[in-house]
C-alpha positions in Angstrom: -5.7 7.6 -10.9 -4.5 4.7 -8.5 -2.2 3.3 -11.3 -0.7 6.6 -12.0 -0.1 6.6 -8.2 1.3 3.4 -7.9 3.5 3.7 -11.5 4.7 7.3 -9.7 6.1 5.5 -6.6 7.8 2.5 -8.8 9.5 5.6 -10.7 11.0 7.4 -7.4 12.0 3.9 -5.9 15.1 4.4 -7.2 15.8 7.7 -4.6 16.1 5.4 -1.7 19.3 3.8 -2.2 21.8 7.2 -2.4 23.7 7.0 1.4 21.5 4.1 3.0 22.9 2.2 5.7 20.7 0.6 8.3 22.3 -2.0 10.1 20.2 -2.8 13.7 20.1 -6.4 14.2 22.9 -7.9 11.9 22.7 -6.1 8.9 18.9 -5.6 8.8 16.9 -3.1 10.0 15.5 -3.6 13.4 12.0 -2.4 11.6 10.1 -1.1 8.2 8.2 1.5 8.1 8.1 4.7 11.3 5.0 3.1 13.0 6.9 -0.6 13.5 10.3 1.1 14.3 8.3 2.8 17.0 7.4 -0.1 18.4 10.6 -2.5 18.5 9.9 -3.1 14.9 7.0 -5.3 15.8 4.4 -5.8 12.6 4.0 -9.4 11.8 0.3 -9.6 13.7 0.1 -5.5 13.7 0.0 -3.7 10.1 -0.4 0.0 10.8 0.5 1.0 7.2 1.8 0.6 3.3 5.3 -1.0 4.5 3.2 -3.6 6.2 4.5 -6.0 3.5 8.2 -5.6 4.2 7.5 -7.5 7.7 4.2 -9.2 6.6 2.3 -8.9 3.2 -1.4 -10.3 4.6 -0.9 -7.1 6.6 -1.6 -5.0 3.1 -5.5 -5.7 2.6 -6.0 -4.6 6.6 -4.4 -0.9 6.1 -7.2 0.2 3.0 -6.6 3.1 0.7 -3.4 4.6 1.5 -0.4 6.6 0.5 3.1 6.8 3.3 6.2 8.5 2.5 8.7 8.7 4.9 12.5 8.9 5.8 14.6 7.8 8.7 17.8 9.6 10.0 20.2 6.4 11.3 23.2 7.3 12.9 25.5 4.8 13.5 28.9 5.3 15.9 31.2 2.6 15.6 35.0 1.7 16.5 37.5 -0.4 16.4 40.6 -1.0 18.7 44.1 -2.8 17.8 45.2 -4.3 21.2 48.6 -4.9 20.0 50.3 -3.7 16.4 53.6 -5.6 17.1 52.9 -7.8 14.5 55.4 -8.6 11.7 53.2 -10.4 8.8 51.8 -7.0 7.4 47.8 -7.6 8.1 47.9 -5.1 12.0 47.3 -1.4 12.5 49.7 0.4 15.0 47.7 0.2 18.2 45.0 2.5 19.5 41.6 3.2 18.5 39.7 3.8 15.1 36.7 5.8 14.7 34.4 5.4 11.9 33.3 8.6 10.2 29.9 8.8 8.1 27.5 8.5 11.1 24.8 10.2 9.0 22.5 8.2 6.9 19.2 9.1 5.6 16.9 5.8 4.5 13.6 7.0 2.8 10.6 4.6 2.6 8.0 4.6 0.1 4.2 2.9 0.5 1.1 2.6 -1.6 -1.9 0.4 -1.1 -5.2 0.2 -3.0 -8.0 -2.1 -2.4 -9.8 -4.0 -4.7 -12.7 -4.3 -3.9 -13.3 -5.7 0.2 -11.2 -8.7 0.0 -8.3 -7.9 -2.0 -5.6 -5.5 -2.0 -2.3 -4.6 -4.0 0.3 -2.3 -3.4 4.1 -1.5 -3.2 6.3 -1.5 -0.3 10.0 0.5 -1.2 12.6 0.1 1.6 16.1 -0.5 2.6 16.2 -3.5 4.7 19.7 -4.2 5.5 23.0 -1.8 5.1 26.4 -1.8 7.0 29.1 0.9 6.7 32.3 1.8 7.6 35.1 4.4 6.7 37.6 4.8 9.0 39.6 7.7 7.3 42.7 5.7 8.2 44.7 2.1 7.6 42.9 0.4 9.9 43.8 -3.1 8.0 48.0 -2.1 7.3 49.2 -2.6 4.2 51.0 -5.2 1.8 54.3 -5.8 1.7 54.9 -5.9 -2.2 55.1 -2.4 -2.9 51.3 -1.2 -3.6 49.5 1.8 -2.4 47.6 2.0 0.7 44.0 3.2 1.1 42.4 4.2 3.7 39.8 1.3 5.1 36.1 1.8 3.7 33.8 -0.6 3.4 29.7 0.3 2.0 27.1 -2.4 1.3 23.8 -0.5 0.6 20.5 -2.8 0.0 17.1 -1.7 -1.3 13.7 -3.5 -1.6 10.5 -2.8 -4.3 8.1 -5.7 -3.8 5.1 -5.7 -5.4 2.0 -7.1 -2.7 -1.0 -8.7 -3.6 -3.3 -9.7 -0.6 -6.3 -11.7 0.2 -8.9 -11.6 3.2 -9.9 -15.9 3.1 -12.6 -14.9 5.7 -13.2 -11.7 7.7 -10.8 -12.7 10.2 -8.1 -14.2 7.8 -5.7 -12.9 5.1 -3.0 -13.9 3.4 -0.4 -12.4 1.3 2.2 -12.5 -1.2 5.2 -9.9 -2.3 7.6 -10.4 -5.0 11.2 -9.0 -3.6 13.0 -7.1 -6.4 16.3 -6.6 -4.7 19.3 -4.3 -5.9 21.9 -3.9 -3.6 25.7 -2.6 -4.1 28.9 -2.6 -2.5 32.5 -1.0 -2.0 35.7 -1.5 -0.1 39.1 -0.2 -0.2 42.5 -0.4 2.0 42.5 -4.7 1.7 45.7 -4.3 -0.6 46.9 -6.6 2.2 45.0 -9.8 0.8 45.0 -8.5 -2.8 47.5 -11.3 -3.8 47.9 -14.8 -5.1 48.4 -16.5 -1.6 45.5 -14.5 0.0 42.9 -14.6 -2.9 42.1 -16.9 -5.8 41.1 -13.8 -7.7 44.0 -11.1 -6.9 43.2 -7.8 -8.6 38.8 -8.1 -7.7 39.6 -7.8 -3.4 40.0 -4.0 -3.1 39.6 -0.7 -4.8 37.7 -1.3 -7.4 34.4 1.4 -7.1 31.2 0.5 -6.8 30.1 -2.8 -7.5 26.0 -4.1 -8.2 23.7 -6.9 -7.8 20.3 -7.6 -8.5 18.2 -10.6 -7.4 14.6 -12.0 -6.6 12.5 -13.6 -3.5 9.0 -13.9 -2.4 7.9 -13.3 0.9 4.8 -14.7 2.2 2.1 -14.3 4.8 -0.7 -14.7 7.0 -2.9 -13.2 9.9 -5.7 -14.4 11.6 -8.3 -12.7 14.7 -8.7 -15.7 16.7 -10.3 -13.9 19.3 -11.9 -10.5 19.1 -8.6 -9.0 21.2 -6.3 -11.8 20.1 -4.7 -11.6 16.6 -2.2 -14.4 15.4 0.6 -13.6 12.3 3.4 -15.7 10.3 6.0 -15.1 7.6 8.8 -16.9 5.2 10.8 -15.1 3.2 13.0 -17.2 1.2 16.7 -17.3 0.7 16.9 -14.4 -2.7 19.8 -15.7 -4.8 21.6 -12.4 -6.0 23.8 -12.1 -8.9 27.4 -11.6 -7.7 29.8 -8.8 -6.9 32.5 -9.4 -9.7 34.3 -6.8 -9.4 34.7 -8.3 -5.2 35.1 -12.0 -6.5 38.4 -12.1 -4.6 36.6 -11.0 -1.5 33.5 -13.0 -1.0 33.5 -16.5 -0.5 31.7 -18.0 -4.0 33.4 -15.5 -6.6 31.3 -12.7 -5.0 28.3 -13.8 -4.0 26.3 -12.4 -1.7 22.3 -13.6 -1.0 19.8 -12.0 1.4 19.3 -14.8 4.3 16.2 -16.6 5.0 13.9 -15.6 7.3 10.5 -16.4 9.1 9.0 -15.2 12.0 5.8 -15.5 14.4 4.0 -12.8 15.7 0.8 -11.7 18.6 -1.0 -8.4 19.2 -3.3 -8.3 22.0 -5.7 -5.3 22.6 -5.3 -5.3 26.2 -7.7 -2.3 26.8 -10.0 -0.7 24.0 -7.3 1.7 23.7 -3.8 -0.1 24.2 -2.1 -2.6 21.7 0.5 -4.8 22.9 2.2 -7.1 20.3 5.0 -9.4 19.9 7.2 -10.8 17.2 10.5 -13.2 17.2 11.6 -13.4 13.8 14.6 -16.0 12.8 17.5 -14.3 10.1 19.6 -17.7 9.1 22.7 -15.8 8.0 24.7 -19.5 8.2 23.2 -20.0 5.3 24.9 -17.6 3.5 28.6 -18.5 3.0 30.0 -14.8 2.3 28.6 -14.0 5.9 29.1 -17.6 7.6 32.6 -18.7 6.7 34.7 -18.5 9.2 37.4 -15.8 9.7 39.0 -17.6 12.0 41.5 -19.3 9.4 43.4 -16.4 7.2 43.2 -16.7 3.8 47.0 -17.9 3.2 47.1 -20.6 6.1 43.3 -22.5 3.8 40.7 -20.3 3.0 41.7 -18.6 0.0 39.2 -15.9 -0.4 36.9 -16.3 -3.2 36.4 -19.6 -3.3 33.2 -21.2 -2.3 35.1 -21.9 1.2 36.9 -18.6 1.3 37.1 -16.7 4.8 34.6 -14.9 5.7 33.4 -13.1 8.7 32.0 -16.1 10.4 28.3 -14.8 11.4 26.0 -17.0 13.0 22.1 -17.1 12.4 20.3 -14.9 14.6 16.7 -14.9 16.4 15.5 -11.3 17.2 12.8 -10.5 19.9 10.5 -7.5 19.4 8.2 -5.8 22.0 5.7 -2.9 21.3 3.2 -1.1 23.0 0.5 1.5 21.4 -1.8 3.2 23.2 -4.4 5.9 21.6 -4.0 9.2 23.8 -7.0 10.8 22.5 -8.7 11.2 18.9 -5.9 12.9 17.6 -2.7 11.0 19.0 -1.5 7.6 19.8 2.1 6.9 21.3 4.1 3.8 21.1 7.4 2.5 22.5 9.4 -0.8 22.2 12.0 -3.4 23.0 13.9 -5.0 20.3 17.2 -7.5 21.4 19.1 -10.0 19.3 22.2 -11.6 20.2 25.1 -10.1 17.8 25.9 -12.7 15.1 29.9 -12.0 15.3 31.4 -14.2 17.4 35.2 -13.4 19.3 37.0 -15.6 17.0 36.1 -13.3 14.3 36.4 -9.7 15.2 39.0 -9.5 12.7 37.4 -9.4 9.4 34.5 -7.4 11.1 36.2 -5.0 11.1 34.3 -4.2 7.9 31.0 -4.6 9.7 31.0 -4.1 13.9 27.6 -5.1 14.1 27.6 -5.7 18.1 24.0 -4.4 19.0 22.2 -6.0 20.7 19.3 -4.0 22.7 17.2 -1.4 21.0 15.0 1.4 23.1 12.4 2.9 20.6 9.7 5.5 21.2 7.0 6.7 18.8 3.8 8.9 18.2 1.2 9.7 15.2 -1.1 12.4 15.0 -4.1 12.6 13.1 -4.4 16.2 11.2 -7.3 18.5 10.0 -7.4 16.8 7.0 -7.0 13.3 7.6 -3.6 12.8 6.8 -1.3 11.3 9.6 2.2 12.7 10.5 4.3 9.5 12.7 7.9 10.5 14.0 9.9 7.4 15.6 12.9 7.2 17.5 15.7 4.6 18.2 18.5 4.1 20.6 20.7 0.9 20.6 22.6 0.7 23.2 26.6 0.3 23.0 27.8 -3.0 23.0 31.2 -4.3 22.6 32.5 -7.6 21.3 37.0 -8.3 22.6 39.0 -10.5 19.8 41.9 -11.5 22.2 43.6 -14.0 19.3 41.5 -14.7 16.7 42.4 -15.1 12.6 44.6 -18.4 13.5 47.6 -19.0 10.7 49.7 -15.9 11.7 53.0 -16.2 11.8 54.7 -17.1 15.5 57.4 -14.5 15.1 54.7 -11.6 15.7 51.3 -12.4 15.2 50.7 -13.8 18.3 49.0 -12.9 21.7 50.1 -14.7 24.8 51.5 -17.4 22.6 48.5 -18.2 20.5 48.7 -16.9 17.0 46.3 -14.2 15.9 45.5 -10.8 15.6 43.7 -9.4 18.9 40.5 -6.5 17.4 37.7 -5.0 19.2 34.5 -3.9 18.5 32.1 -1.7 19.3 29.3 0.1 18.3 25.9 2.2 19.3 23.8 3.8 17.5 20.4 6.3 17.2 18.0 6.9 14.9 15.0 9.3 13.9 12.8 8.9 12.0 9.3 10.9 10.3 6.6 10.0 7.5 3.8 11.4 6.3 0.4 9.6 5.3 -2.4 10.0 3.0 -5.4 8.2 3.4 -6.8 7.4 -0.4 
C-alpha cells in the first residue's frame, strides 16, 4: 500500500510545474514546504514534515509515516524604470515606468515518507525550488534596427524538483541522509530582437521568440542532524552544483550555448527548545551563483563592445553568490495549534552595474516577514497555512552596460544605459497532512 502511495505521488509530480514562479532570495525559494516558509524557511536542524529533504534529507527518518500535499499562492509585483530613453543605439525604452503583469502564481508541493523499520526511512520530496518571471505587456528592451518585429518583453524560467530520499538514524541522536535531485526546469523570452544578430550573439536566430524551451539534469543533496544536548539540535547540508542539459533553442542568450545549472549550495543550521513548548532555530545557508556563468557573467560589457552572447564568456546578468540568514520561532498554543513566525534576509545578488539585463529577473528582495500556524484535527490529520511578506526593495542602474555608443547612450558622460529595479512580493500558502 506504501508503494502504491509513493508510485501515486511520482505520477502527479508532474502537476507542479504549470505557472510556478518562486523567486525569494535570488531565484530560490526563501523555503520548502508551508511549515519552513512559516518560519523564515528555517529546516536544516528542524524537519516538521515530508519536504524536509528539499532543505535537509536526514530530516526524513525524524518526520515517520506521513503523507503532505500542499500549494502556495506567490505573488510577485515587480517594475522597472527607464531614467532616460534618449538613447540612439536601439537597446532603450522611452522613459517611464514598466509594470510587470502575472503576479499570480500557484506552486504545489508534494511529500511522502515511510519508515522502514526504526532507523531508516525513504520518501519523496516534489517542489519548485527556484522560478523568476516577468511580462511586461510592453517593449521594455526597444527594438532592432534591421527591420524585424517587436515583441513585447517576457521572460519565464520555471524549475521543479522530485528527489528520491533515503535516510539513516547512526545512533538515536544522529541521522544522515541522501536525495537524488531529478531536476526539469524550462524557460521562455521574447522582445530581445535587439541582440538577435551577428554582432550581439554568436548564435543569431536562438536569442528570442522561440517558445518554450527544456532541460533536464541531476544532483545529490546530502545531510546530517545531530541532538547534542537534549534542547540543542545541530544540522548541515551540500548540495552539489546539478549540470543541466542546455536551452538550445536560447543558445544565443545564455553564456555556454545555453547552459544553465542549479548553483551549489550548503548551509548550517540550530534549533533550540527554549521552553518545553517553544522552538527557536536558525539556518544560514550559502547559494554560489558565481559559479554559474549564465547567472555570473557580467552585464556590464554589451554583447557588441566583447561578450558576444553565447559563448562561454557571453554577458550575462552579473549575479554574485549569496548567503541567506533564516530565523524561526514555533511555539505550541495548546494540543491542537502551534504558531510560528520568521525572519529571512539575503543581500540581492544584482549588483548596480547590472540592472540592465535584469531586467529579465528584478530580484531585489532582500527581507522576508513570514507568519504561520498548524492545527491538529479530529482525525489526526494536520491543516498548516503560511504566509510571506518581502518587503520592497529597490536597486538604481545610473550607467551601467558599458560599450554604448557616445552619441546617445550615455548618462552624465559615461556610456550606458541607466534601469531601475524594484520589486516586493507576498505569498500564501496551505497544506494538508496525513499521518500514515
Amino acid at each position: 500500500m506504501k508503494l502504491k502511495t509513493l508510485a501515486g505521488i511520482l505520477a502527479v509530480a508532474g502537476l507542479a510545474m504549470p505557472g510556478m514562479a518562486s523567486a525569494t532570495n535570488g531565484y530560490f525559494s526563501h523555503g520548502i514546504g508551508i511549515k519552513a516558509k512559516g518560519m523564515g524557511g528555517v529546516g536544516i536542524a528542524l524537519p516538521q514534515d515530508s519536504l524536509a529533504a528539499a532543505t535537509n534529507p536526514a530530516g526524513m527518518v525524524l518526520v515517520g509515516d506521513r503523507m503532505d500535499l500542499g500549494v502556495d499562492w506567490f505573488r510577485p509585483d515587480r517594475t522597472t524604470t527607464w531614467q532616460n530613453g534618449n538613447f540612439s543605439d536601439g537597446v532603450a525604452a522611452k522613459a517611464g515606468d514598466y509594470n510587470s503583469g502575472s503576479k499570480d502564481f500557484f506552486v504545489p508541493e508534494f511529500g511522502y515518507n515511510m519508515m522502514l523499520g526504526e532507523k531508516m526511512s525513504l520518501g519523496i520530496s516534489v517542489y519548485g525550488n527556484g522560478g523568476m518571471n516577468t511580462d511586461y505587456g510592453a517593449k521594455v528592451i526597444a527594438g532592432p534596427r534591421d527591420g524585424k518585429i517587436q515583441t513585447n518583453t517576457y521572460s519565464n524560467l520555471e524549475q521543479l524538483f522530485i528527489a528520491p530520499t533515503f535516510a539513516y538514524k547512526l545512533t538515536p541522536e544522529h541521522s544522515v541522509g541522501v536525495s537524488l535531485n531529478l531536476v526539469y526546469q524550462t524557460f521562455e523570452a521574447r522582445g530581445l530582437q535587439s541582440f538577435d544578430n551577428a554582432q550581439q550573439s554568436a548564435y543569431a536566430g536562438n536569442v528570442t521568440d522561440q517558445g518554450k524551451d527544456t532541460s533536464t539534469g541531476a544532483g545529490l543533496k546530502f545531510g546530517w542532524t545531530g541532538q547534542i544536548a537534549p534542547t540543542v539540535t545541530l544540522g548541515a547540508t551540500y548540495q552539489s552544483k546539478t549540470k543541466m542539459s542546455k536551452f538550445d533553442k536560447y543558445k544565443g542568450l545564455f553564456a555556454e550555448q545555453g547552459g544553465f545549472d542549479i548553483p551549489e549550495t550548503y548551509g548550517l543550521g540550530i534549533a533550540v527548545k527554549a521552553t518545553p513548548k517553544t522552538t527557536v532555530a536558525m539556518d544560514i545557508v550559502q547559494i554560489n551563483y558565481g559559479g554559474v556563468k549564465s547567472l555570473a557573467n557580467q552585464g556590464t560589457v554589451f554583447p557588441a563592445f566583447g561578450a558576444v552572447m553565447g559563448t562561454d564568456s557571453g554577458a550575462g546578468f552579473g549575479w554574485e553568490d549569496q548567503t541567506v540568514y533564516k530565523l524561526g520561532i514555533s511555539h505550541q498554543y495548546n494540543d491542537n495549534l502551534v504558531l510560528r513566525a520568521g525572519y529571512n534576509y539575503a543581500k540581492m545578488p544584482i549588483t548596480e552595474n547590472n540592472t540592465y539585463f535584469n531586467i529579465l529577473a528584478p530580484a531585489t528582495v532582500e527581507q522576508h516577514l513570514t507568519l504561520g500556524a498548524t492545527w491538529t484535527l479530529a482525525n489526526k490529520a494536520e491543516l498548516s497555512v503560511s504566509y510571506m511578506h518581502a518587503f520592497s526593495k529597490s536597486i538604481n542602474g545610473p550607467a551601467n552596460g558599458a560599450g554604448g555608443d557616445a552619441g546617445g547612450g550615455t548618462l552624465g558622460g559615461v556610456p550606458g544605459y541607466p534601469v531601475n529595479l524594484n520589486m516586493s512580493q507576498d505569498a500564501l500558502g496551505i497544506a494538508y497532512a496525513w499521518k500514515m
